[in-house]
N, C-alpha and C positions, 0 to 999 in steps of 0.2 A: 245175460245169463251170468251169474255167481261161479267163478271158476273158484275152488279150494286146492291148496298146495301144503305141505308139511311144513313152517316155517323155521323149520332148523335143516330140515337136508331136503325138500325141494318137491319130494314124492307130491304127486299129483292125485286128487282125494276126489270122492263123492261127496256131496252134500247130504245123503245118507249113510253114509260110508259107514259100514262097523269100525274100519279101523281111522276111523276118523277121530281124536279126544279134543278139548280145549283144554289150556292150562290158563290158567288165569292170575296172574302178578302185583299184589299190590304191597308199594313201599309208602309205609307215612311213619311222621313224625313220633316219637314217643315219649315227648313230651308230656309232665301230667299235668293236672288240672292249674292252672295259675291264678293265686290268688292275691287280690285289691285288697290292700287294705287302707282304713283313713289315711295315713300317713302318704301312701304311693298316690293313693287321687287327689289326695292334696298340694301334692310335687307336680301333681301332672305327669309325671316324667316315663310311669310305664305306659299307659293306654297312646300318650300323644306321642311318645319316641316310637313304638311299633307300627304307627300310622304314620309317622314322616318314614319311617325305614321302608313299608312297603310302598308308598308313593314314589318313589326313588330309585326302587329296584326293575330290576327285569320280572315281568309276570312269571319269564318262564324258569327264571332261577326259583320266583317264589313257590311257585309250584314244586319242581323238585326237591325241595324242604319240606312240604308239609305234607304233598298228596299226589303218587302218579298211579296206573292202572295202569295192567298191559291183558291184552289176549290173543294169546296163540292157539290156532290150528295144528295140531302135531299129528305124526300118525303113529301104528301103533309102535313099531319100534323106539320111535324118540320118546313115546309117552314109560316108554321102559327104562331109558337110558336118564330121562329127567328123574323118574322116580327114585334111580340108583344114587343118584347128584344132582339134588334140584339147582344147586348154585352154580354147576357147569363143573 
């Protein structure tokens, strides 16, 4: 069985719970578009430097660079309190 909890203050939820919300989290990169051109593929040096740099890193640094998701359960209270301060 699926227990649900508020994961900011703890309260204990239905799985249908009215006051049950998700907030949902996502930080990525914002980065724009990067462009090759003759010159850089001919250096090699962008496409082959960003593939030695990510062969060498930690997956999980790489990740929190580019791309993370989170999903909370809140209830309704917190889903108020986030709404007032989504950054805390």
């Amino acid at each position: 069985m699926i227990r649900y909890e508020c994961d900011r203050c703890g309260m204990s939820l239905g799985p249908n719970d009215a006051h049950r919300f998700i907030v949902k989290l996502e930080i990525y990169a914002a980065a724009g578009h990067i462009e090759l051109t003759d010159r850089s593929t001919e250096e090699g040096s962008t496409l082959e430097g960003v593939l030695e740099t990510l062969a060498s890193s930690d997956p999980n640094d790489v990740e929190d660079q580019t791309y993370r998701a989170f999903r909370f359960d809140v209830c309704d209270r917190c889903r108020r309190e986030v709404l007032q301060h989504p950054l805390g």
